[in-house]
BABAKOL-159083 format. One record per residue: residue in one letter; x, y, z of N, C-alpha, C in turn; chain; residue number from 1. Coordinates in nm, 2 decimals, padded with zeros to 4 digits. Example, Ala and Ser with C-alpha at 12.3 -4.5 7.8 and 13.67 -1.06 7.14 Angstrom:
! residues 2
+---+--------+--------+--------+--------+--------+--------+--------+--------+--------+---+-----+
| r |   n_c1 |   n_c2 |   n_c3 |  ca_c1 |  ca_c2 |  ca_c3 |   c_c1 |   c_c2 |   c_c3 | c |   k |
+---+--------+--------+--------+--------+--------+--------+--------+--------+--------+---+-----+
| a |  01.32 | -00.57 |  00.78 |  01.23 | -00.45 |  00.78 |  01.32 | -00.33 |  00.78 | A |   1 |
| s |  01.28 | -00.22 |  00.71 |  01.37 | -00.11 |  00.71 |  01.29 |  00.00 |  00.79 | A |   2 |
+---+--------+--------+--------+--------+--------+--------+--------+--------+--------+---+-----+
END
This chain:
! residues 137
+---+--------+--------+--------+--------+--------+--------+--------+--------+--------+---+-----+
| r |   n_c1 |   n_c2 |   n_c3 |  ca_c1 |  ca_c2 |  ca_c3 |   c_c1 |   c_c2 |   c_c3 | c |   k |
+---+--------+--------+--------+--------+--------+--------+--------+--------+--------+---+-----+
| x | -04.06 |  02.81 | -00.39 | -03.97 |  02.81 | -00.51 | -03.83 |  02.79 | -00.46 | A |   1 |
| x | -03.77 |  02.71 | -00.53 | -03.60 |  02.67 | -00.50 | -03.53 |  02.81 | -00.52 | A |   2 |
| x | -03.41 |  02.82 | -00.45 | -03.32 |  02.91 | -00.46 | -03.20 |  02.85 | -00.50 | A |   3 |
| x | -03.14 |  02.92 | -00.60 | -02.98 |  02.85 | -00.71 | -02.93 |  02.75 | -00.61 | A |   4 |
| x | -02.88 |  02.77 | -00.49 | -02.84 |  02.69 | -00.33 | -02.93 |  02.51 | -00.33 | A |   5 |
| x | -03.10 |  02.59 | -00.32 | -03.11 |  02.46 | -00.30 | -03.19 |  02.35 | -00.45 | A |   6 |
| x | -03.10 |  02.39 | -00.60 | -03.19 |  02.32 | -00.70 | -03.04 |  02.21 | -00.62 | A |   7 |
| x | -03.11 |  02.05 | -00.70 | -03.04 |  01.97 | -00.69 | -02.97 |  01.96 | -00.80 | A |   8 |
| x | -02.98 |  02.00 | -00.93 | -02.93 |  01.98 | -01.05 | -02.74 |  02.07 | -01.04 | A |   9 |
| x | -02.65 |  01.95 | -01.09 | -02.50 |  02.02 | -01.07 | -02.48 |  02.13 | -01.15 | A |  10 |
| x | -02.42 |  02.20 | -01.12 | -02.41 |  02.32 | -01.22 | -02.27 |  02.27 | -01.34 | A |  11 |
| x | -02.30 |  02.32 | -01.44 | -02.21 |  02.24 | -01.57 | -02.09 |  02.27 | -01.54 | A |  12 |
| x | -01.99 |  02.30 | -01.51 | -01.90 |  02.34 | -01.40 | -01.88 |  02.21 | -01.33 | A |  13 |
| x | -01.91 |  02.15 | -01.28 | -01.90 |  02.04 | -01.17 | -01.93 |  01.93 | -01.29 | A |  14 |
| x | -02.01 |  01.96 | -01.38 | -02.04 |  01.82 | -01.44 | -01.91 |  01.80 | -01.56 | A |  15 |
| x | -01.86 |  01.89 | -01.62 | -01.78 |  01.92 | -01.71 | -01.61 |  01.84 | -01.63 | A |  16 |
| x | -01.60 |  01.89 | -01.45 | -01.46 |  01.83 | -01.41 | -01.48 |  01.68 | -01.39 | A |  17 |
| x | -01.65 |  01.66 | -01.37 | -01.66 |  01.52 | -01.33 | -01.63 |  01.43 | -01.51 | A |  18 |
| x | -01.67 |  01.47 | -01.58 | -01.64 |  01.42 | -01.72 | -01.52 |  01.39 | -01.73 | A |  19 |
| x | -01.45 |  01.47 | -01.71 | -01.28 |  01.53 | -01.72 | -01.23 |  01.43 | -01.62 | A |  20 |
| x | -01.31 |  01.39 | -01.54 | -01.26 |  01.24 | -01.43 | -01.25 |  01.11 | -01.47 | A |  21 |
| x | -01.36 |  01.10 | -01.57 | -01.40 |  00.97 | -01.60 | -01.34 |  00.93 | -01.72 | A |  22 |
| x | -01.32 |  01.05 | -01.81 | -01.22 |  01.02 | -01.91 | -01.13 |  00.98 | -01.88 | A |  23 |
| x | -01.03 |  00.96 | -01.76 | -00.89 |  00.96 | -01.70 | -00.92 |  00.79 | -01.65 | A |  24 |
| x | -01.01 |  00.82 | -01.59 | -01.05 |  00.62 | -01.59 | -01.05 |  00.55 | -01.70 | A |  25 |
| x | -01.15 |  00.60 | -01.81 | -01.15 |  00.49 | -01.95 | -01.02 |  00.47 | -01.99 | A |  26 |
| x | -00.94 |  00.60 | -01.97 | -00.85 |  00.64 | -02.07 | -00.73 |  00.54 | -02.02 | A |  27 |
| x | -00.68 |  00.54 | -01.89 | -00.60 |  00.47 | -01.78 | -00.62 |  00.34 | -01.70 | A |  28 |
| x | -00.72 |  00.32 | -01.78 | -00.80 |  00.15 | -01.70 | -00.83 |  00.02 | -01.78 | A |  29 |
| x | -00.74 | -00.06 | -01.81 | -00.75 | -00.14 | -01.86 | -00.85 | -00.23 | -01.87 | A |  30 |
| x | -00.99 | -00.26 | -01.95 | -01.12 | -00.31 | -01.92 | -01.23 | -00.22 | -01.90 | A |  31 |
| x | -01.21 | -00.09 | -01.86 | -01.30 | -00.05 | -01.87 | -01.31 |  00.04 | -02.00 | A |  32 |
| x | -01.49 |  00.01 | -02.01 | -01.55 |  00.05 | -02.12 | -01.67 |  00.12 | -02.13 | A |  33 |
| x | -01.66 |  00.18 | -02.01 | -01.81 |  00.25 | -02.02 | -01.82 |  00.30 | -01.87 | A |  34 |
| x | -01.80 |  00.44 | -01.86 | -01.84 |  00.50 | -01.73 | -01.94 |  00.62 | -01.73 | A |  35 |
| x | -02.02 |  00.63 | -01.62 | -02.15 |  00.72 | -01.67 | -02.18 |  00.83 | -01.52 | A |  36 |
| x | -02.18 |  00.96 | -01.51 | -02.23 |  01.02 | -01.40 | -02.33 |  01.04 | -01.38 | A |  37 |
| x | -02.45 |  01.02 | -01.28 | -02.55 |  01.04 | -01.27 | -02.57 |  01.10 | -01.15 | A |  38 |
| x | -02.75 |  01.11 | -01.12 | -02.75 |  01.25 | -00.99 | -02.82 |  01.13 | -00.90 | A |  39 |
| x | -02.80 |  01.11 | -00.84 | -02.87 |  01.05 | -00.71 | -03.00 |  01.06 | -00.72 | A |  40 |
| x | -03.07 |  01.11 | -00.78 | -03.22 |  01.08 | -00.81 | -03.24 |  01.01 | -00.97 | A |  41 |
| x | -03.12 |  00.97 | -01.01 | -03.09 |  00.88 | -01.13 | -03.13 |  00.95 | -01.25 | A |  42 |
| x | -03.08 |  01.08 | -01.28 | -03.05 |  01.14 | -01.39 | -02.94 |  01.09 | -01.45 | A |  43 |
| x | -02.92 |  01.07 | -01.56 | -02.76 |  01.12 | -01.65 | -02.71 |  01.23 | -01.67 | A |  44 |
| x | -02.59 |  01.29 | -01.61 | -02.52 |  01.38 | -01.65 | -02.41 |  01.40 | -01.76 | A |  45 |
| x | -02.32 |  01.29 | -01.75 | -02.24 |  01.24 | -01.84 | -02.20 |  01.12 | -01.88 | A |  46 |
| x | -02.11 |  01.08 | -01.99 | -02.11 |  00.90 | -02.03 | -02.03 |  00.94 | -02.13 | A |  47 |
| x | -01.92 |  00.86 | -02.10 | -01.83 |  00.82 | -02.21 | -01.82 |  00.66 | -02.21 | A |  48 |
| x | -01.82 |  00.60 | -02.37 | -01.83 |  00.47 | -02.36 | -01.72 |  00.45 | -02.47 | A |  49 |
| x | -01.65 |  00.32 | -02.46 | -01.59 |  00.24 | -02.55 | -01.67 |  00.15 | -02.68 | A |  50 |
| x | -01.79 |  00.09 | -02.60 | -01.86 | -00.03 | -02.66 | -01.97 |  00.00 | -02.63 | A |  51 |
| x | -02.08 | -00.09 | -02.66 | -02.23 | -00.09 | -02.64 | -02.27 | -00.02 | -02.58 | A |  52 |
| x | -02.35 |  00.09 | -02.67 | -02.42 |  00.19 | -02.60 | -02.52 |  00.11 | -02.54 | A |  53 |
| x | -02.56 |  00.16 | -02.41 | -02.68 |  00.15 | -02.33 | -02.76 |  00.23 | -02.30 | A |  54 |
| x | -02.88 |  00.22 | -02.23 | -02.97 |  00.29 | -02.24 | -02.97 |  00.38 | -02.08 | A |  55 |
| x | -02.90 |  00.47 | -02.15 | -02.83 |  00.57 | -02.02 | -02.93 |  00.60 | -01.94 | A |  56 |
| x | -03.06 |  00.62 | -01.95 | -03.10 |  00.72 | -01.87 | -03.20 |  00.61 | -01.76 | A |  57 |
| x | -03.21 |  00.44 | -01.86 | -03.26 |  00.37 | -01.75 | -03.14 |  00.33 | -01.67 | A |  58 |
| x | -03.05 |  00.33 | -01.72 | -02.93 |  00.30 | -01.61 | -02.89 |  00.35 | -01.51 | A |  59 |
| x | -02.92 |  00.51 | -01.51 | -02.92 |  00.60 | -01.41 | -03.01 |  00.59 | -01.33 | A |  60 |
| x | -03.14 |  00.54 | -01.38 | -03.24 |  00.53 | -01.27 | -03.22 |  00.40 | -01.20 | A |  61 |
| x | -03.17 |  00.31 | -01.27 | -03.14 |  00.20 | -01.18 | -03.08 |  00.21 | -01.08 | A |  62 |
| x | -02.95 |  00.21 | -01.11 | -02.79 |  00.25 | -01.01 | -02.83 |  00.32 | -00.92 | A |  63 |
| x | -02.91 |  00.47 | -00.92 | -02.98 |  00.51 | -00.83 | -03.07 |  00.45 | -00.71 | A |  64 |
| x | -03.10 |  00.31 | -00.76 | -03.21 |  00.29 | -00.69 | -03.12 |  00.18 | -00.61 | A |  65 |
| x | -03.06 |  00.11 | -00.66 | -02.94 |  00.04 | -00.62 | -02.88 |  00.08 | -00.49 | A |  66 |
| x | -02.84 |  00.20 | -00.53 | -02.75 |  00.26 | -00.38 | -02.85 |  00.29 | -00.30 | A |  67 |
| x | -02.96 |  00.33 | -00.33 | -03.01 |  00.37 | -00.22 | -03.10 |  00.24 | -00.18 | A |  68 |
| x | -03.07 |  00.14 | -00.19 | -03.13 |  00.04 | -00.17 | -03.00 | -00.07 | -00.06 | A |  69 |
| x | -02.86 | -00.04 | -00.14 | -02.73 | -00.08 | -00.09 | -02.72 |  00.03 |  00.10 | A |  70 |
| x | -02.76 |  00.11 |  00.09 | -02.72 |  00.18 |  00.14 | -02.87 |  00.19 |  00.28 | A |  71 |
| x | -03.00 |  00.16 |  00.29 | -03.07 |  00.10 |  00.39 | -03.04 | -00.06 |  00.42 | A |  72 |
| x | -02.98 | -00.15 |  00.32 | -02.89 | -00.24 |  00.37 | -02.80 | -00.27 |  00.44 | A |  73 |
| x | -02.68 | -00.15 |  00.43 | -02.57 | -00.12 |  00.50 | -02.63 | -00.05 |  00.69 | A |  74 |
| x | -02.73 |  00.02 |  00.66 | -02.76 |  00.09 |  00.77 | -02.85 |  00.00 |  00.87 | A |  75 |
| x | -02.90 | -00.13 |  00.82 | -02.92 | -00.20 |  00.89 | -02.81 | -00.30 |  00.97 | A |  76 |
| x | -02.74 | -00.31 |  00.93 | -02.66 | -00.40 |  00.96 | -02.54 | -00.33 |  01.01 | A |  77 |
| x | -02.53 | -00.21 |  01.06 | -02.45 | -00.12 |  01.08 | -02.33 | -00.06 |  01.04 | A |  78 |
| x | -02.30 | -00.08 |  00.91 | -02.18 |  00.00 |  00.85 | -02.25 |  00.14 |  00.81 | A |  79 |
| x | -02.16 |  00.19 |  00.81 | -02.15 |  00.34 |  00.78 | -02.10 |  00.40 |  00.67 | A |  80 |
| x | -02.12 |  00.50 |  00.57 | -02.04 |  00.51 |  00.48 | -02.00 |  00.46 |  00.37 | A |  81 |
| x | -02.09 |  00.39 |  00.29 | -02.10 |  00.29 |  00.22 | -02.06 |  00.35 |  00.03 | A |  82 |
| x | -01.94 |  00.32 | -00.01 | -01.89 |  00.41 | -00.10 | -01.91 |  00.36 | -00.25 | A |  83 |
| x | -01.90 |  00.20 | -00.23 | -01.90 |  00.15 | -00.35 | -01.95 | -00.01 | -00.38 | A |  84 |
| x | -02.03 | -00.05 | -00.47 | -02.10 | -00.16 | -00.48 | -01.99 | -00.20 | -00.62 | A |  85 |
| x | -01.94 | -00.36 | -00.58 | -01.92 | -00.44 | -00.72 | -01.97 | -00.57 | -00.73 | A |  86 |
| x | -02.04 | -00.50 | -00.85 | -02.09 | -00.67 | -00.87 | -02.01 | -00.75 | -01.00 | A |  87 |
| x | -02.00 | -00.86 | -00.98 | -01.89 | -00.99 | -01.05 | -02.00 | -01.05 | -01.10 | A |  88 |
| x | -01.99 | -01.04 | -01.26 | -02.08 | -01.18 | -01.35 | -02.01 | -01.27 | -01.45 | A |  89 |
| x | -02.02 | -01.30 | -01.48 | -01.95 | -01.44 | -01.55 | -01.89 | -01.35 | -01.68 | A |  90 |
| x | -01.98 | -01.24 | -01.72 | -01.87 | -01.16 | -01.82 | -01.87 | -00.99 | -01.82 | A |  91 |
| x | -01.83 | -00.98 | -01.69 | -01.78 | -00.86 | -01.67 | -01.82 | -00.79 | -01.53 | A |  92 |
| x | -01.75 | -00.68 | -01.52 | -01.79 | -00.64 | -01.36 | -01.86 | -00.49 | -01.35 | A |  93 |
| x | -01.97 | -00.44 | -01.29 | -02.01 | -00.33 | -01.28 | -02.00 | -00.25 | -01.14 | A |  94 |
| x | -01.93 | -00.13 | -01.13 | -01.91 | -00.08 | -01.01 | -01.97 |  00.07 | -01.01 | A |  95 |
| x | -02.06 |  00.04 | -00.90 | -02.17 |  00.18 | -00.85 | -02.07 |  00.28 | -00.75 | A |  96 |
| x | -02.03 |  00.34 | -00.76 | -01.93 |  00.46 | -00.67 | -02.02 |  00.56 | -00.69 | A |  97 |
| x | -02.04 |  00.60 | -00.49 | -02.07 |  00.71 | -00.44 | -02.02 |  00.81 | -00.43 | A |  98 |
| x | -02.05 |  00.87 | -00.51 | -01.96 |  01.05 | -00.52 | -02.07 |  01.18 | -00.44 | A |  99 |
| x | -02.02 |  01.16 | -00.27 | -02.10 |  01.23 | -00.13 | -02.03 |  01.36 | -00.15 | A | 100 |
| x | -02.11 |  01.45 | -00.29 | -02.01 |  01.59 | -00.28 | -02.12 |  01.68 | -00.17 | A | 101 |
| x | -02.09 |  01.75 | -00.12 | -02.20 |  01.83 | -00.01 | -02.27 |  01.90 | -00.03 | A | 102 |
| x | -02.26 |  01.98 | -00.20 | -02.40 |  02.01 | -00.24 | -02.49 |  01.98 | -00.32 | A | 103 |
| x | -02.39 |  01.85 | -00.44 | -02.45 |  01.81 | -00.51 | -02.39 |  01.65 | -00.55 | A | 104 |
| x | -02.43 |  01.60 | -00.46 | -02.42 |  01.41 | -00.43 | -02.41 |  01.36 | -00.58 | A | 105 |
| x | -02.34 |  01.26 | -00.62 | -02.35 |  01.17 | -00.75 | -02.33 |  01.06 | -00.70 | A | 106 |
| x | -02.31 |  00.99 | -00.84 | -02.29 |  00.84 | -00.88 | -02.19 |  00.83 | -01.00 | A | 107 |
| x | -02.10 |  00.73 | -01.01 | -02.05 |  00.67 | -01.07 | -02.06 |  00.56 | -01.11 | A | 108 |
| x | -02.11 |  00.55 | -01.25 | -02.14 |  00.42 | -01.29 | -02.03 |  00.32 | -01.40 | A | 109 |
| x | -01.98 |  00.24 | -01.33 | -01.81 |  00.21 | -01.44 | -01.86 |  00.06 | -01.48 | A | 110 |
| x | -01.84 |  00.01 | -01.59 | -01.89 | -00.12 | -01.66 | -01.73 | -00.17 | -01.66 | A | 111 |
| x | -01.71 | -00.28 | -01.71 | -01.58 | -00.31 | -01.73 | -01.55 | -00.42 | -01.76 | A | 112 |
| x | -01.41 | -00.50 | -01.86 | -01.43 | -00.65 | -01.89 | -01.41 | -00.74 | -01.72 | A | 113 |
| x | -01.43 | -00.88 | -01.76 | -01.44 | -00.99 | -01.60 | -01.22 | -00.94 | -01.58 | A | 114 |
| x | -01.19 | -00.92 | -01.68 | -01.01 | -00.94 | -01.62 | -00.95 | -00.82 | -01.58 | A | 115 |
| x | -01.04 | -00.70 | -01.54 | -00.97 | -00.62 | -01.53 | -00.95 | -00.58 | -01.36 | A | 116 |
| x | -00.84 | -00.51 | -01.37 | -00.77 | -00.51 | -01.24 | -00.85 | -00.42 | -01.12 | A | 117 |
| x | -00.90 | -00.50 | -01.04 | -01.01 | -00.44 | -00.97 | -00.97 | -00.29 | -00.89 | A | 118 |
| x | -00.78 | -00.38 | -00.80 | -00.78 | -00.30 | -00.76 | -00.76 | -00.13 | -00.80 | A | 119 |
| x | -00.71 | -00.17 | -00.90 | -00.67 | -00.03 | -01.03 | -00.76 |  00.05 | -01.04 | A | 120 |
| x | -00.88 | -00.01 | -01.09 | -01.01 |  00.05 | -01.10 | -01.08 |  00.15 | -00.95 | A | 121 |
| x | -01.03 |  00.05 | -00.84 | -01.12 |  00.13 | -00.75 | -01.02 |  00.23 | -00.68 | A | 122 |
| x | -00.89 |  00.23 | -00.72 | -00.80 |  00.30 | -00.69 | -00.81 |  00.48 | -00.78 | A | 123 |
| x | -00.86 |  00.44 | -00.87 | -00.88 |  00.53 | -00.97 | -00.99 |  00.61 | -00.95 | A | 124 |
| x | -01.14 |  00.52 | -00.94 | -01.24 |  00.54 | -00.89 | -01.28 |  00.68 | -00.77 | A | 125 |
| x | -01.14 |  00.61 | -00.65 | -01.17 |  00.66 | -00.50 | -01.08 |  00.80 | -00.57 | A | 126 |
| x | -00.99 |  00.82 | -00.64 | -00.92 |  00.96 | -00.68 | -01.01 |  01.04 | -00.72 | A | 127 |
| x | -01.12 |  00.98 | -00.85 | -01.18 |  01.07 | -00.91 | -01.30 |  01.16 | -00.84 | A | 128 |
| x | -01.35 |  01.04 | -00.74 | -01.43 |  01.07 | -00.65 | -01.41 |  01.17 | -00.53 | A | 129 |
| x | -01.25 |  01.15 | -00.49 | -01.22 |  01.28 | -00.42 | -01.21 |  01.43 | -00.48 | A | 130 |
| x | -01.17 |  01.39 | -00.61 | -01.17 |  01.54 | -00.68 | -01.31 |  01.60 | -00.70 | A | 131 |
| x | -01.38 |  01.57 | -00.78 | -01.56 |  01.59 | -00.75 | -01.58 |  01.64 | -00.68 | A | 132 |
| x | -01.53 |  01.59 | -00.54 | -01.56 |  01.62 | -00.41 | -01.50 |  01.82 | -00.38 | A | 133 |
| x | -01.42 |  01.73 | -00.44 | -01.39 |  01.93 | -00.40 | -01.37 |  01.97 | -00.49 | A | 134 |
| x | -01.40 |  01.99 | -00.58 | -01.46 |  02.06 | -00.70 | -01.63 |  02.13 | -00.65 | A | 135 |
| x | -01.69 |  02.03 | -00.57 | -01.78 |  02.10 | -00.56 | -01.81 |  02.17 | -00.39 | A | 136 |
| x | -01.73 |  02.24 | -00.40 | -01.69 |  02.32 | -00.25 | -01.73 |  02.43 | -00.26 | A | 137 |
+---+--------+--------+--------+--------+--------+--------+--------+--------+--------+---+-----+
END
């Protein structure tokens, strides 16, 4: 039987500051329209959207499978540390951010229009991601 220590599920507490993060992206990021927390085994935890709802909970399992797919990529080829995937399509950009909190790992999933300012975004991204981080300490 699991003990509170080792369930993987965030405690609402951590998921409530991580919301509180992502609002500050939609809210301060020009193009984006849709950011979503998920658990590394591709749950949804939270999702705030501008536009087109999606179908959150297969997107979580996707993104999930993504990183961890980005991430035996990376390890073969020897980088280390591998924090964030963007992919560029003809109408719009999606960015997978690794949120490596130490007892309860996430994901960041940010959609966003093709013109929006990458670096802003991932500037924003790498903030929200450090707070999470120690939020969950």
């Amino acid at each position: 039987m699991l003990t509170i220590q080792e369930r993987r599920q965030a405690p609402e507490a951590l998921v409530q500051h991580a919301k509180q993060q992502i609002q500050e992206i939609i809210s301060n990021v020009r193009g984006v329209y849709y950011v979503m927390v998920c658990s590394t085994d591709g749950f949804e935890l939270a999702t705030i959207h501008k536009k087109d709802n999606y179908n959150n909970s297969k997107l979580a399992a996707v993104s999930s499978s993504i990183l961890a797919m980005v991430s035996a990529f990376t390890k073969e080829i020897h980088l280390t540390g591998c924090q964030s995937i963007t992919l560029d399509a003809e109408n719009g950009k999606a960015i997978l951010t690794a949120v490596a909190a130490p007892k309860h790992p996430l994901i960041l999933v940010t959609l966003a229009e093709k013109d929006i300012l990458l670096g802003q975004a991932l500037y924003m991204l790498k903030n929200a991601t450090q707070s999470i981080i120690a939020a969950d300490q």
